[in-house]
C-alpha positions in Angstrom: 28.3 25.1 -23.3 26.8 27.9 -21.7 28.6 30.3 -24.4 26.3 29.1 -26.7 23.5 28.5 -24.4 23.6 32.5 -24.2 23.7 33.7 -27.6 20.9 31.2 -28.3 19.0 32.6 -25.3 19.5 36.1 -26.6 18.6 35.5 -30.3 15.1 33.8 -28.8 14.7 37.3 -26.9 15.1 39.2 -29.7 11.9 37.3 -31.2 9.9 38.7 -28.4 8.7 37.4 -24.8 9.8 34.0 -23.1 9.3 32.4 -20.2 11.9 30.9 -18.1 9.8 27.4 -18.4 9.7 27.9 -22.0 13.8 28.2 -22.5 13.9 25.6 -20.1 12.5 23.0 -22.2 14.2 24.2 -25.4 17.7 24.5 -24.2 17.4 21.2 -22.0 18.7 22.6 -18.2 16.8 23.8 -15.7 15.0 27.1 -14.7 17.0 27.6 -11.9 19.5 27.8 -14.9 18.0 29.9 -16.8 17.5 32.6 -13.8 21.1 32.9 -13.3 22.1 33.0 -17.3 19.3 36.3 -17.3 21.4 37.8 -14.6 24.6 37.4 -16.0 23.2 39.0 -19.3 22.2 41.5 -17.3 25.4 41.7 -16.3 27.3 41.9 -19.3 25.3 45.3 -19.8 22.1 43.2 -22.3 18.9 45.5 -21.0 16.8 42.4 -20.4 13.8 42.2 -17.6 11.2 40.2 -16.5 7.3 40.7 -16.3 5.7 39.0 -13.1 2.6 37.4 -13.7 0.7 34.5 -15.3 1.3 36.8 -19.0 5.0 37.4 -17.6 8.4 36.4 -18.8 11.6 37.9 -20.0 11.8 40.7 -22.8 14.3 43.0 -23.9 14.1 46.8 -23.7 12.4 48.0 -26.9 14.7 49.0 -29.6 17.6 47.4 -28.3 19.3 45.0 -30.9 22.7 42.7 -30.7 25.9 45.2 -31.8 26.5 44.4 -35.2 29.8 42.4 -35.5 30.4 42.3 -39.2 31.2 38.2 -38.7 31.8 36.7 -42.0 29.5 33.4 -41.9 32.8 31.6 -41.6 33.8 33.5 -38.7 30.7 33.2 -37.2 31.2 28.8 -37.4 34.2 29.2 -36.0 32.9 31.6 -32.5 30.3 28.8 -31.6 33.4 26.3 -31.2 35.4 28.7 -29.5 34.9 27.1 -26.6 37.3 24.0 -28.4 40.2 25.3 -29.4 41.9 22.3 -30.8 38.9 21.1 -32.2 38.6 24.5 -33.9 42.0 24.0 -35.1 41.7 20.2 -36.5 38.7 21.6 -38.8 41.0 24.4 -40.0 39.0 27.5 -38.7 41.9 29.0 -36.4 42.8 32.0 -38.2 38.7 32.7 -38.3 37.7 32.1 -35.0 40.6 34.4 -33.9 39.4 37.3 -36.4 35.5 36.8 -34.7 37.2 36.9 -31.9 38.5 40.2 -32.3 35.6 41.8 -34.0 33.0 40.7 -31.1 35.7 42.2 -28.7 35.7 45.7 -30.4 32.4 45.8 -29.4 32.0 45.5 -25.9 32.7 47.8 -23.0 36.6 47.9 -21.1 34.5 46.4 -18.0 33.0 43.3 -20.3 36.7 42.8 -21.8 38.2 42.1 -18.0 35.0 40.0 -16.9 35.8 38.0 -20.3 39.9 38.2 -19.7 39.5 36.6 -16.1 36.6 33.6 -17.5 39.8 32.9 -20.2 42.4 32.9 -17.5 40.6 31.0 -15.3 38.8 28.7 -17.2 39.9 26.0 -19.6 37.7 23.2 -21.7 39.8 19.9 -22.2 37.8 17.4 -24.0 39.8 14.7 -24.4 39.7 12.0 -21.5 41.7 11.0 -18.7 44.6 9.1 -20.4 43.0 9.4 -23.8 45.7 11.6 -26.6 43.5 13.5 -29.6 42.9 11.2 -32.5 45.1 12.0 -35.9 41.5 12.5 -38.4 43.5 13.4 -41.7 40.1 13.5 -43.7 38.3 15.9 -41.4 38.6 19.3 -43.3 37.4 17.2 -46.6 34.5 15.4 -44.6 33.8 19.4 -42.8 33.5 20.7 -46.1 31.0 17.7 -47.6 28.8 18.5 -44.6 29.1 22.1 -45.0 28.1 21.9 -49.0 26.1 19.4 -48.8 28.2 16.7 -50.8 27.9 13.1 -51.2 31.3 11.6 -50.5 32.5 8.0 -51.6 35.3 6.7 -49.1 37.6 3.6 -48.4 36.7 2.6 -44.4 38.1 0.4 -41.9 36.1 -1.2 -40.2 35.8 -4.6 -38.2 34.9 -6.6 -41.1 38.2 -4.7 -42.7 38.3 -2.2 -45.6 34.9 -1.5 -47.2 33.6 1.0 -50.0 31.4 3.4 -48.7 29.4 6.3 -50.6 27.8 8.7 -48.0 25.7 11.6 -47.7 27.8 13.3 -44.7 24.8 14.9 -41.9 27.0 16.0 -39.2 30.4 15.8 -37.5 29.8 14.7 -33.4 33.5 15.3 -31.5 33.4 13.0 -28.5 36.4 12.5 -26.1 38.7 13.8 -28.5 37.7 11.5 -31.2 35.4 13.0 -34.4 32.8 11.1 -35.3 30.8 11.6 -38.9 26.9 10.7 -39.1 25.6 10.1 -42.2 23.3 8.2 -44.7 24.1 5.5 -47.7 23.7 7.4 -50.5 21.2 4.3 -51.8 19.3 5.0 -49.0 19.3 8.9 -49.6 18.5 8.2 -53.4 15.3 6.0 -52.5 13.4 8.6 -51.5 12.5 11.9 -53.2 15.3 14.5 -52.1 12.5 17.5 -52.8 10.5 16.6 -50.0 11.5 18.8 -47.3 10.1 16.2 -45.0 12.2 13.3 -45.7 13.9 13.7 -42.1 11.3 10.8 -40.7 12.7 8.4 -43.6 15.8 8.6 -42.5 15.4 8.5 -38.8 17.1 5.1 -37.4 19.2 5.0 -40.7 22.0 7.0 -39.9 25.5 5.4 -39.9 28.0 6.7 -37.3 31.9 6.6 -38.9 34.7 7.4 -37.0 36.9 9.8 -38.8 40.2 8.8 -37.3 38.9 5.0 -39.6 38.8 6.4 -43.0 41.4 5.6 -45.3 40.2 7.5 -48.4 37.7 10.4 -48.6 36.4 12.1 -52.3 34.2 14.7 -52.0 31.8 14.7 -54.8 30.3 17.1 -57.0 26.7 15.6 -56.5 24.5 17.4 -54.1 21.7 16.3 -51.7 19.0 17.4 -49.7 19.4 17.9 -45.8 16.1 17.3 -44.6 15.0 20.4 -42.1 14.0 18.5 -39.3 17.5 16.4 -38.9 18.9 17.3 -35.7 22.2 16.2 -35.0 22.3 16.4 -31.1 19.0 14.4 -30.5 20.6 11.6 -33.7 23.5 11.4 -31.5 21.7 10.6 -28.3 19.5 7.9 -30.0 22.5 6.7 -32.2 24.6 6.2 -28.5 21.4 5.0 -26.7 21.1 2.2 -29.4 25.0 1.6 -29.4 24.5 1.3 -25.6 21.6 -1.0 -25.9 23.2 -3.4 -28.7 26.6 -3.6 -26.8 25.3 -4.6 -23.4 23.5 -7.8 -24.0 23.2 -9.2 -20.7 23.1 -8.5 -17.3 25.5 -9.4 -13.9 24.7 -9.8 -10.6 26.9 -8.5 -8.0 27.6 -8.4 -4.3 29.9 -5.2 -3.6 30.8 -2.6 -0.9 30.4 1.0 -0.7 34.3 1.5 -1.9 33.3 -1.1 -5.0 30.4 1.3 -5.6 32.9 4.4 -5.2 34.9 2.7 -7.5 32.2 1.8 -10.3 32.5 4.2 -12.8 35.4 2.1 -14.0 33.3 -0.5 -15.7 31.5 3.0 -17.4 29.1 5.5 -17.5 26.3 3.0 -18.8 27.0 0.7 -15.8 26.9 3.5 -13.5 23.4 4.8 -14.7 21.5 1.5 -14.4 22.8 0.8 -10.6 22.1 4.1 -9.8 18.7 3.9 -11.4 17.9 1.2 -8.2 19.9 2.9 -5.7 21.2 0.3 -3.5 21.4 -0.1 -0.1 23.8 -2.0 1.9 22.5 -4.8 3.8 24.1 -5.5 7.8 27.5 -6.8 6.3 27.5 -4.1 4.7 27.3 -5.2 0.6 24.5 -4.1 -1.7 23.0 -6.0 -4.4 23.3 -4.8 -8.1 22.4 -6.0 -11.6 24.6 -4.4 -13.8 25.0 -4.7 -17.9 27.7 -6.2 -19.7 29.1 -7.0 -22.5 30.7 -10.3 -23.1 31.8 -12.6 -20.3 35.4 -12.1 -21.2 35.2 -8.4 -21.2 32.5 -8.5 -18.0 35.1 -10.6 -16.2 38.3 -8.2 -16.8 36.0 -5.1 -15.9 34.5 -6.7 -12.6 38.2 -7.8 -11.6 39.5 -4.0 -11.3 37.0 -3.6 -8.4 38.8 -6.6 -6.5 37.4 -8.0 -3.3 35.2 -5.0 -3.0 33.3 -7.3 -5.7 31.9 -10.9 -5.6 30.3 -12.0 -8.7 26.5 -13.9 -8.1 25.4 -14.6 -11.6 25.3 -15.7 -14.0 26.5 -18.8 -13.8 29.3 -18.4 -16.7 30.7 -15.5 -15.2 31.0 -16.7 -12.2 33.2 -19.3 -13.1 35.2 -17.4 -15.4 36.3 -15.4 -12.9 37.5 -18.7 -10.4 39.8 -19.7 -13.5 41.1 -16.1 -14.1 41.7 -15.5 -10.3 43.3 -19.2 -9.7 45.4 -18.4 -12.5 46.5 -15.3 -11.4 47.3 -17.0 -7.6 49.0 -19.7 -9.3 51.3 -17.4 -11.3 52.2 -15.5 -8.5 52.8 -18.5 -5.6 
């Protein structure tokens, strides 16, 4: 969010010089994005400039510091999830983000209160999906506070196999189309290695266990205590964790023949699906059809995705596919004639 993309921008000025290549790379957008985050700073009345040259980059004006807010730390959580107001209010930090709130507020200027009245009139952040409803997670202040403190948990999960006994060492909490997600480590596994070592995070790296909180039937936070190694990071376990989700869910491949509307229409079958034709970018041949290889799942699910694309679609391979979806469309014409 670019919220938080700011303050983190203006906490790295405060260390000194940076380049625009330099946030680039850390924050993970481009410089062209960067440029226009310095301006709006600027804007908001933050005395930063820029030094041309190959020794060049952005600084603040010597002496300046950020106003001093006097955020709780509490408060302070809360502010950098401002930006989801349910989610803020699932975790139970409401009342705190709204006091932060009010403190950062009594700091700024009467013109940087209206530019930040017409960004809340005029813009609002709905993460839950098209169709999708917010998930019930009962357990999520408990599981918030074991992650906050540090606390192994021991839990009662559903999961495919059924109910299973789970004790955890809780690393994070991931929200993701309005569903929470916790990622964690078996406590075994946390206990085979040497919590003291402040280096630990490569031991655990391909380890992590994603739960989804809305699936727990029981959560005890315990009194025991671990170490969270200082080189976890949650947002790049979450990418791998997805990628290798992605990768173990889509086990084969499909060949397809499809028009420009069934490529229009694509991002039905998902985001994953999407990617890897787009990776290729097709072109239509004279009939005007291109030729994808797309990922799927199982033939059963492959089948029911490809048939929401209709004759904008015509399955080439493989071979069980294919004639999975003669019998599902013959049944279909059969129940209707």
């Amino acid at each position: 969010m670019r919220a938080s993309r700011l303050l983190s921008i203006l906490m790295r000025l405060q260390k000194g010089q940076v380049t625009a290549e330099e946030l680039s790379k850390d924050l993970e957008v481009s410089v062209r994005t960067i440029y226009r985050d310095m301006d709006h700073l600027s804007f908001s009345g933050v005395p930063v400039y820029a030094d041309r040259g190959r020794a060049g980059g952005f600084q603040l004006l010597d002496g300046w510091q950020m106003p001093a807010t006097g955020l709780t730390t509490i408060e302070a959580e809360a502010l950098l999830l401002s930006g989801m107001p349910d989610q803020v209010r699932q975790l139970g930090l409401q009342s705190a983000m709204l006091s932060g709130q009010e403190k950062v507020l009594g700091t700024l200027s009467a013109s940087q209160k209206d530019f930040i009245g017409k960004i809340s009139a005029c813009v609002h952040v709905d993460p839950v999906s098209w169709f999708g409803m917010e998930e019930p997670a009962e357990d999520l202040r408990d599981l918030a506070d074991a992650v906050w403190n540090l606390r192994k948990i021991s839990c009662v999960y559903e999961s495919w196999r059924g109910e299973v006994q789970r004790e955890l060492c809780p690393l994070g909490l991931v929200v993701k189309g309005g569903k929470w997600y916790l990622v964690s480590i078996a406590v075994k596994a946390c206990n085979e290695k040497d919590n003291r070592d402040k280096d630990w995070g490569d031991y655990i790296a391909g380890n992590e266990r994603i739960y989804r909180v809305g699936k727990f039937k029981q959560v005890t936070v315990l009194g025991e205590s671990f170490h969270r190694p200082k080189s976890f990071d949650l947002a790049s376990v979450w990418r791998k964790v997805v990628r290798r989700y992605e990768e173990n869910i889509y086990r084969d491949k499909a060949t397809l023949r499809i028009t420009k509307e069934g490529l229009r229409q694509l991002p039905r079958l998902g985001e994953p699906v999407v990617r890897a034709v787009m990776e290729n970018k097709p072109e239509p041949d004279a009939d005007g059809f291109a030729k994808i290889t797309i990922p799927i799942e199982t033939i059963e699910n492959a089948c029911a995705d490809i048939m929401q694309l209709g004759t904008n679609c015509q399955v080439l391979g493989p071979k069980e596919l294919v004639d999975e979806m003669k019998v599902k469309v013959r049944t279909m014409a059969d129940f209707y004639s």
